[in-house]
VOKE-215494 format. One record per residue (C-alpha): residue number from 1; residue in three letters; chain; z, y, x. Coordinates in steps of 0.25 Angstrom, whole numbers, plus 5000, padded with zeros to 4 digits. Layout:
ZADREN  num  residu  chaine    c3    c2    c1
ZADREN  NUM     Ala       A     Z     Y     X
...
END
This chain:
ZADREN  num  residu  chaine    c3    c2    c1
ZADREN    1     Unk       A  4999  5065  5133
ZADREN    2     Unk       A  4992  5079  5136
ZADREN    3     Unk       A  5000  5089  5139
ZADREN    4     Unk       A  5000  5101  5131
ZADREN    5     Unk       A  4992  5114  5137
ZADREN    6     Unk       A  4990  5126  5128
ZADREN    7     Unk       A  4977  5131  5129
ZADREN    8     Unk       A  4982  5145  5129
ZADREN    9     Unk       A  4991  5143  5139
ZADREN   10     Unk       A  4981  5134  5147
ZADREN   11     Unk       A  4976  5138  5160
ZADREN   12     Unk       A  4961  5135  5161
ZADREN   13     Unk       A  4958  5120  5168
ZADREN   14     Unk       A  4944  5125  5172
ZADREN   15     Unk       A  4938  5136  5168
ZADREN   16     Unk       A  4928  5127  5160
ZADREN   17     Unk       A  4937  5117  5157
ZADREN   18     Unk       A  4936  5110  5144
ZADREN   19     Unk       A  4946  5100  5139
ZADREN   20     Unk       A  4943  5092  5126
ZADREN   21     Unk       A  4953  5084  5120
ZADREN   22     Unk       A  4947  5070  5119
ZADREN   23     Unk       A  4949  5064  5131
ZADREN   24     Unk       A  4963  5057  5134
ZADREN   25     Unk       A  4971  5057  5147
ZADREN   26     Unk       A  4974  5042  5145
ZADREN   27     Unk       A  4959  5038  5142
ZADREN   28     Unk       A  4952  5030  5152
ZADREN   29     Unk       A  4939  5034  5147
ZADREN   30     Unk       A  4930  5042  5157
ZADREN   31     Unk       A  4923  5050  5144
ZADREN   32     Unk       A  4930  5062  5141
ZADREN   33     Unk       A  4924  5064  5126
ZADREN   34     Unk       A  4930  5050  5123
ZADREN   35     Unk       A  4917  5046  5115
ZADREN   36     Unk       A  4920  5031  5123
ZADREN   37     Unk       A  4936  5031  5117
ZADREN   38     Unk       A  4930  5036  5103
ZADREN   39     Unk       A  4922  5024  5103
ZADREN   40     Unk       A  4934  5014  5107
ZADREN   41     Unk       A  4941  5018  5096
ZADREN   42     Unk       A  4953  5026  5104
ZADREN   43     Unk       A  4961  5038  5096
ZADREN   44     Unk       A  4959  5053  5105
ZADREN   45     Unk       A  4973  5056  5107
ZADREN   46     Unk       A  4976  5069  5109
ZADREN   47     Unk       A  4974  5075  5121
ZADREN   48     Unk       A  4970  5091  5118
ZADREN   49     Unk       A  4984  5098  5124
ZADREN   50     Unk       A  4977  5098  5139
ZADREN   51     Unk       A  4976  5108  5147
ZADREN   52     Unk       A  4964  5117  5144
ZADREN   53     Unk       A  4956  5128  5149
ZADREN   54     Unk       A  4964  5142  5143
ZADREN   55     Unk       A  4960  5144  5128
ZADREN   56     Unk       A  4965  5155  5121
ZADREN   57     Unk       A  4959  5150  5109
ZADREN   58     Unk       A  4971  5139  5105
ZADREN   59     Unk       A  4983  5135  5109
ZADREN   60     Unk       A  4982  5118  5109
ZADREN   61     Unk       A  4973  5108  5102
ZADREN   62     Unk       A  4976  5094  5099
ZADREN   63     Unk       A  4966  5084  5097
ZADREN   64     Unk       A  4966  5069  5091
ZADREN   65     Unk       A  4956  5056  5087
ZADREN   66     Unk       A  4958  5044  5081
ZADREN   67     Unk       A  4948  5034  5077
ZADREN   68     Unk       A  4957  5031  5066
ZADREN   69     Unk       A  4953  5015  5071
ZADREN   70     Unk       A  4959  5010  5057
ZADREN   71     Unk       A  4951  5017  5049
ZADREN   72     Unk       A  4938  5020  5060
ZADREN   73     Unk       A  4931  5012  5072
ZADREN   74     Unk       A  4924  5023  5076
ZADREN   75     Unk       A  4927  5037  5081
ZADREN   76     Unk       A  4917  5049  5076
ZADREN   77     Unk       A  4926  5061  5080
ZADREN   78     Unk       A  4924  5070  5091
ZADREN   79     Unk       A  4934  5083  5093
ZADREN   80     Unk       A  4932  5094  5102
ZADREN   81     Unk       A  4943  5103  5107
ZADREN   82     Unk       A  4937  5115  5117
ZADREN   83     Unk       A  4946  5125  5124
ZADREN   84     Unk       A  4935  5132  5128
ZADREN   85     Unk       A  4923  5129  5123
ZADREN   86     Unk       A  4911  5128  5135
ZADREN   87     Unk       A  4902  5140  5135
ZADREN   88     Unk       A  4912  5147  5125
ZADREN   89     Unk       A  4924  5147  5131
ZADREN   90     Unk       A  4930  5156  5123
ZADREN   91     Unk       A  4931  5148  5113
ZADREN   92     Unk       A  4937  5135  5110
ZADREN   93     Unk       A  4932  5123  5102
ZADREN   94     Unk       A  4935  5112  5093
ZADREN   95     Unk       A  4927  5100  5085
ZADREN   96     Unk       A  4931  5089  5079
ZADREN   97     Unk       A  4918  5080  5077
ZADREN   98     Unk       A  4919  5069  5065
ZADREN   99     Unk       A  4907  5062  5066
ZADREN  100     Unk       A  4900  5050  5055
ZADREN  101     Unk       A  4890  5041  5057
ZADREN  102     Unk       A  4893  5037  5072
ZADREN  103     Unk       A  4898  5049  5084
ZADREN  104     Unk       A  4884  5054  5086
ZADREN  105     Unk       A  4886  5068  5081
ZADREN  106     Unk       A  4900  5068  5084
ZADREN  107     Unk       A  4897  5065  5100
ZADREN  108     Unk       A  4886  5075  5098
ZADREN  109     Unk       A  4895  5086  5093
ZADREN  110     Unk       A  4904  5083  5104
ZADREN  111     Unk       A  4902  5095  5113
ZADREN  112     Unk       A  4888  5096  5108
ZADREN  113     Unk       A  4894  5107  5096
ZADREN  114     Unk       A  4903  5113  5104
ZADREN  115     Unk       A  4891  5118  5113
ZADREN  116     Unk       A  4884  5121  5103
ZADREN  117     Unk       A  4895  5131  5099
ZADREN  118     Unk       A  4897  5136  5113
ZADREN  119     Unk       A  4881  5140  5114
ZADREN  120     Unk       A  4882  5147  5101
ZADREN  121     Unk       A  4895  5155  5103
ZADREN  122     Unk       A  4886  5160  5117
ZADREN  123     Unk       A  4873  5165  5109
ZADREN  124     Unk       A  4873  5181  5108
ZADREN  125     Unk       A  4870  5183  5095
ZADREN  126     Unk       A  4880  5188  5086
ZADREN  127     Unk       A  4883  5178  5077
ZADREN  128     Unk       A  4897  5175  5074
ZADREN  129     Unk       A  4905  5161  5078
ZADREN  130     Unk       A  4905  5155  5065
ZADREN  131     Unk       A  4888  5157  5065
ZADREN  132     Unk       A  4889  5151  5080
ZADREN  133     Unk       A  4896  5138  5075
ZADREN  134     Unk       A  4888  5136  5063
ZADREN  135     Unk       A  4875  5139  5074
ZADREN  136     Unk       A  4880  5127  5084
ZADREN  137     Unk       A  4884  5118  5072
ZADREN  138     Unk       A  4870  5119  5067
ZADREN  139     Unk       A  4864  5117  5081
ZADREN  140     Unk       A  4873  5104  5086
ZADREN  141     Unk       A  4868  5097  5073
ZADREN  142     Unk       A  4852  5101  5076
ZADREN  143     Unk       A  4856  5097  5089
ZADREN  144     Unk       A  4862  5083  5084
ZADREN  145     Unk       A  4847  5081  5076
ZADREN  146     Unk       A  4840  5084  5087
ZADREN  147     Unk       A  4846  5072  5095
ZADREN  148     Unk       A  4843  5063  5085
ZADREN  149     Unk       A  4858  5061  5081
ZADREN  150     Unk       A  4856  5058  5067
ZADREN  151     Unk       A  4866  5045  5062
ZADREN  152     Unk       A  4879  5053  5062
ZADREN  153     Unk       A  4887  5066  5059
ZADREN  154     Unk       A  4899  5072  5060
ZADREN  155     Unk       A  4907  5083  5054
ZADREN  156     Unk       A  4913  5093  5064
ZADREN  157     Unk       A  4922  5104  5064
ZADREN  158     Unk       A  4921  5115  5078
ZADREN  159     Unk       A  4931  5126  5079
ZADREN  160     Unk       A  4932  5138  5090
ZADREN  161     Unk       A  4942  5146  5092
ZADREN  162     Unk       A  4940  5159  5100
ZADREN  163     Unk       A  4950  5171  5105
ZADREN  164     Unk       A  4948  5183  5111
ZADREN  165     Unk       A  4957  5191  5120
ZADREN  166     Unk       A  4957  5205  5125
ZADREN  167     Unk       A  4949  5205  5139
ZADREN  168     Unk       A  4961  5218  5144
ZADREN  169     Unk       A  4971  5208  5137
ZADREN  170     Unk       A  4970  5196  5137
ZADREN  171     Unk       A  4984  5194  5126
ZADREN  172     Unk       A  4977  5201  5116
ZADREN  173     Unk       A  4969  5191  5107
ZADREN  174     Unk       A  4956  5199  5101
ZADREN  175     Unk       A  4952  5188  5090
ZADREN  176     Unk       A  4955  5175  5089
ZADREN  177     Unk       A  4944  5166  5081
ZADREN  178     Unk       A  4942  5151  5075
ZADREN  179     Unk       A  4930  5147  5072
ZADREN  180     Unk       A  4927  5134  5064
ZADREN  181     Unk       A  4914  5125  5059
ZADREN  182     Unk       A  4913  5112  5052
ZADREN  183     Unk       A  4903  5102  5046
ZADREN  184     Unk       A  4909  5093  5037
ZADREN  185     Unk       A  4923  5089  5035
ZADREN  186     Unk       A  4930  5090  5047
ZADREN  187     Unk       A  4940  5102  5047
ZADREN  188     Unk       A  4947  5113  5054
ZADREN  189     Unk       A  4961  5118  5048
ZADREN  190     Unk       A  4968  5131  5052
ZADREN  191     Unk       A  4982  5129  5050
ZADREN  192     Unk       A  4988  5144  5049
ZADREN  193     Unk       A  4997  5153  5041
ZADREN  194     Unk       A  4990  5162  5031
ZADREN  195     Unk       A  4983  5172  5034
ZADREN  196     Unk       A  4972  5181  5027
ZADREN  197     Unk       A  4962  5179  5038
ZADREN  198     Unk       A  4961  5164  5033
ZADREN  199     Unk       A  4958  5169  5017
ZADREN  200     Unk       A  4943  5166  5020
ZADREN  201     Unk       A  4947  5150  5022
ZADREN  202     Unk       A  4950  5140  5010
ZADREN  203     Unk       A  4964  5142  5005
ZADREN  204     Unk       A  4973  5131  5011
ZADREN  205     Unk       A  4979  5121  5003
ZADREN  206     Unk       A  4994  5122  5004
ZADREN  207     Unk       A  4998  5113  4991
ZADREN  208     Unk       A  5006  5101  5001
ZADREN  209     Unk       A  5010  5110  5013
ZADREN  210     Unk       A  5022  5122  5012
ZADREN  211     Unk       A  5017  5127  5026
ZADREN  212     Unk       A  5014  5141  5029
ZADREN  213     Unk       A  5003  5136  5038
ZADREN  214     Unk       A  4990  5134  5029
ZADREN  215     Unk       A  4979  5124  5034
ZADREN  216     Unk       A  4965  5133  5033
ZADREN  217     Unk       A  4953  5125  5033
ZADREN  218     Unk       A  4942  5130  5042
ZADREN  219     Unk       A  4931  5120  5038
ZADREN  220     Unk       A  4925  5115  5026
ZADREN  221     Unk       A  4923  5101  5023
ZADREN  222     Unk       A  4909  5099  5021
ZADREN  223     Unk       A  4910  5085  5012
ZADREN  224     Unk       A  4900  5079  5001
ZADREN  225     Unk       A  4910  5080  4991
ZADREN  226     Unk       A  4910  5096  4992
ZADREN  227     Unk       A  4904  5103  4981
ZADREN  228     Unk       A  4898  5114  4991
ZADREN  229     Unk       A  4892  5103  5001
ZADREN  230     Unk       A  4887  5095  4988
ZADREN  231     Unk       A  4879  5107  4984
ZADREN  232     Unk       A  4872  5111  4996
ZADREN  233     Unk       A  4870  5095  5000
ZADREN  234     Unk       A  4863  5096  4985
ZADREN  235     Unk       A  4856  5109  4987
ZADREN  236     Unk       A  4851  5103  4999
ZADREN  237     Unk       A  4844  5091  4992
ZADREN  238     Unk       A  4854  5081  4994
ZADREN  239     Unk       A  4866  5074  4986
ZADREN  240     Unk       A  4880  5070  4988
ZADREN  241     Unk       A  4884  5059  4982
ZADREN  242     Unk       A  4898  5048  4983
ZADREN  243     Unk       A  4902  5060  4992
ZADREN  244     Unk       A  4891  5060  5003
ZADREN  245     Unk       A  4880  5067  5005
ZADREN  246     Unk       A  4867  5059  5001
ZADREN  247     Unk       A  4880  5049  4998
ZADREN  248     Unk       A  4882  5047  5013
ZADREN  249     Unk       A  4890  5058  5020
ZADREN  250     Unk       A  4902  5062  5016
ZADREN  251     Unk       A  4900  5075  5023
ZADREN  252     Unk       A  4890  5086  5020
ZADREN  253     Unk       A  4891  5094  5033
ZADREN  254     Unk       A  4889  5088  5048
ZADREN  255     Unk       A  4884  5086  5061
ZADREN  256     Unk       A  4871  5077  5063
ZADREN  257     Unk       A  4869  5067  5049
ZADREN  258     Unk       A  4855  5073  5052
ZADREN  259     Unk       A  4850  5062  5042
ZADREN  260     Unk       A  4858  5071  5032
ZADREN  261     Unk       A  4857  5085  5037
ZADREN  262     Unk       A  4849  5093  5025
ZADREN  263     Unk       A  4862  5089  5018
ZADREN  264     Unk       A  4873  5086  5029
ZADREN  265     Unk       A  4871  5100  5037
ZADREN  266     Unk       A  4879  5105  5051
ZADREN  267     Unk       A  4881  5120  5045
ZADREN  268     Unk       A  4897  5122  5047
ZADREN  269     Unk       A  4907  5129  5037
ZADREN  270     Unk       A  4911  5141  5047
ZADREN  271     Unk       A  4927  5147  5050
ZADREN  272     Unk       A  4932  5158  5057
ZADREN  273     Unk       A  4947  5162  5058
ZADREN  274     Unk       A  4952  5174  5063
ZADREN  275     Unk       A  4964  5168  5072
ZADREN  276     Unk       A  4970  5179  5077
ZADREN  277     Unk       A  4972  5185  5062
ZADREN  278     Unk       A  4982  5173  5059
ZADREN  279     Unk       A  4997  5174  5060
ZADREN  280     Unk       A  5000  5159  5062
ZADREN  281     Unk       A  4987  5148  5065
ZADREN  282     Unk       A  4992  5139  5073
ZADREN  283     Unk       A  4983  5125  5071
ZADREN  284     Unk       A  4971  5122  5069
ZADREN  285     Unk       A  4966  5108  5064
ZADREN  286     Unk       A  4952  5102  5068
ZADREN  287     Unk       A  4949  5088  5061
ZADREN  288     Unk       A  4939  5078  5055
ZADREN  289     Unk       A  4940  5073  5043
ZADREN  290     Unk       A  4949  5062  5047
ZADREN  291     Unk       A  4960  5071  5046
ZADREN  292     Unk       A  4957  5079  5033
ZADREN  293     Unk       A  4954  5066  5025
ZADREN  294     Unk       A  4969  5065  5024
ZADREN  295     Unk       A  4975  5076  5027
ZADREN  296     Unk       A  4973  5089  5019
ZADREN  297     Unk       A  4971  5102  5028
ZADREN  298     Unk       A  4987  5108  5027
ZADREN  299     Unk       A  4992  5093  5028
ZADREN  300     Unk       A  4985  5093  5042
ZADREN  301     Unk       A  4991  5108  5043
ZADREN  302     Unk       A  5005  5103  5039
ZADREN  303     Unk       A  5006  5091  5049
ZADREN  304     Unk       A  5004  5098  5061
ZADREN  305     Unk       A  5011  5111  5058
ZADREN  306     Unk       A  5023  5102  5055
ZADREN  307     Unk       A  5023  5096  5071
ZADREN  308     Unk       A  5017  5110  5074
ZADREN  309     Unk       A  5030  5117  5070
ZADREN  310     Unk       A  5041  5105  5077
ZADREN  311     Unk       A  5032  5109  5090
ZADREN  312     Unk       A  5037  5125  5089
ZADREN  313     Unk       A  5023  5127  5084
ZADREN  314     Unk       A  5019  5123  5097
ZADREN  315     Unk       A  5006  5115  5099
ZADREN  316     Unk       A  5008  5100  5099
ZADREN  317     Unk       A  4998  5089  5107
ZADREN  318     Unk       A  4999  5079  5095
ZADREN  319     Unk       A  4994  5089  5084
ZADREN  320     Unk       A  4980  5082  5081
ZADREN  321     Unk       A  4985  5067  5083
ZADREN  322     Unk       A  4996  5071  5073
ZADREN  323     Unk       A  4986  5077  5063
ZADREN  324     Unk       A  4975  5062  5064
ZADREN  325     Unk       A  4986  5053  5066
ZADREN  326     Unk       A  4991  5059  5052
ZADREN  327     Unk       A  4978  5058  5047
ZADREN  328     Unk       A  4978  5042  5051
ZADREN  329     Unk       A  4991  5041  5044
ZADREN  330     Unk       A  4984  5045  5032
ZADREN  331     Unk       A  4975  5037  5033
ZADREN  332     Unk       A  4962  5044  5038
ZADREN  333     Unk       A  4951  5035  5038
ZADREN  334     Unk       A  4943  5042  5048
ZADREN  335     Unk       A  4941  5046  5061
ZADREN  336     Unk       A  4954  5059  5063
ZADREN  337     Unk       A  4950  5068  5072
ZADREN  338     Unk       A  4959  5082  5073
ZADREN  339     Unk       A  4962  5094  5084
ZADREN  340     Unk       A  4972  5103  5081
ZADREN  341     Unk       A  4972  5117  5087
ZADREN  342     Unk       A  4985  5125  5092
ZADREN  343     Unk       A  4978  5139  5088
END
């Protein structure tokens, strides 16, 4: 069982060090990205409480997989967790990759996306984050076509998070940033008090949780059945119907489906939140639609503020495995993927 290492309070491995958290201390595979234990059919246990190059930008993250072999015989998710993302290291990175149709795109993303992000946050120009993520979003799925990977997607979900810190003083925080893009319908949740710096997100629904910490959804689920998606699928020339686009896809925004792509497009719905405005933001949820199939955003919220308040409201290792063994529970019928970020 990892050990847990705040990032903050980490002290730097190497100076370019990178520690992803799907690879398992107990695995006798020689692959770190654990593409051969996907394909045996082997859950990911949690292993993201490792020491890690010094991040200011978050505390802890857990991650956790499951097949879900009752439901699945195949596993199609991919997560990413970055301290310090290469070429970029002032930020930090997070994916979760659900792929359909075989892992193609969901291998191609791996690491592929991210460096895509990285190259962009380098260029000069002076466009802002969210313009940059759109840019490498766009770009990794020409990319995909290109390569002549054309019989699968996936949906994918990439979040940043970036601090600055007064070069004379290194205890004052300057800005504090979170960066989010999504295709399709995997989603990022911001679980935090109100605040007004969070009116420009869609307004939380509370109706089963008496918490004072509101789940905020950063993404937007780009699904067939969407009135919005359904007009510009239309305006586009094409047609949804039994809720798919051209009655096959479920999903009206991914990666790859090339076969698709006047109608199934990679352009992400965009989110920045102001970090450093917020009184009280302590997690932040990344998961496929595994998850959110059976669990609404504040339930999600709920059960790990619960284990997160019997802890002192100290990150705990188990977070994300709490989360997708809850969602198998419920019966999930898909492939659960989920990180849960100690902000």
């Amino acid at each position: 069982m990892a050990s847990l290492t705040t990032c903050r309070e980490a002290t730097a491995v190497s100076e370019n060090a990178q520690v992803i958290n799907d690879s398992s201390d107990d695995s006798d595979e020689e692959s770190p990205r654990l593409g051969t234990m996907r394909r045996a059919n082997k859950h990911v246990s949690n292993e993201a409480f490792q020491q890690q190059a010094a991040s200011l930008n978050y505390i802890a993250a857990s991650a956790h997989e499951e097949m879900n072999p009752r439901r699945r015989n195949t596993m199609e998710d991919i997560h990413r967790i970055v301290p310090n993302l290469k070429g970029s290291e002032e930020y930090s990175y997070f994916g979760v990759y659900d792929g359909h149709g075989g892992r193609q795109i969901a291998d191609f993303l791996d690491e592929t996306l991210e460096n895509n992000i990285s190259i962009e946050l380098q260029q000069t120009d002076s466009a802002p984050v969210l313009e940059r993520l759109q840019r490498a979003f766009l770009i990794t799925d020409m990319q995909s076509r290109r390569l002549n990977i054309v019989t699968s997607g996936a949906t994918a979900v990439s979040a940043l998070v970036h601090t600055a810190v007064d070069p004379n003083d290194s205890n004052t925080t300057l800005s504090r940033k979170l960066y989010v893009a999504n295709v399709g319908d995997s989603r990022a949740v911001l679980v935090s008090e109100p605040h007004t710096a969070l009116d420009h997100l869609p307004k939380p629904a509370l109706a089963d949780s008496s918490s004072n910490m509101h789940a905020y959804r950063l993404t937007y689920d780009h699904r067939a059945e969407d009135a919005r998606e359904q007009a510009r699928v239309e305006a586009a020339g094409g047609f949804i119907t039994r809720g798919r686009v051209l009655g096959i896809l479920a999903v009206s925004r991914s990666f790859g489906d090339h076969g698709m792509k006047d109608f199934v497009i990679a352009d992400p719905h965009l989110t920045e939140v102001d970090l450093l405005a917020l009184n009280n933001a302590p997690l932040l949820i990344i998961a496929c639609d595994g998850v959110w199939d059976v669990f609404s955003d504040q339930e999600a919220a709920d059960l790990l503020l619960e284990e997160f308040k019997s802890q002192g409201n100290k990150p705990f290792e188990d977070a994300a495995e709490i989360l997708v063994q809850a969602a198998m529970d419920r019966g999930s019928a898909d492939n659960i993927t989920a990180i849960v970020v100690f902000l």
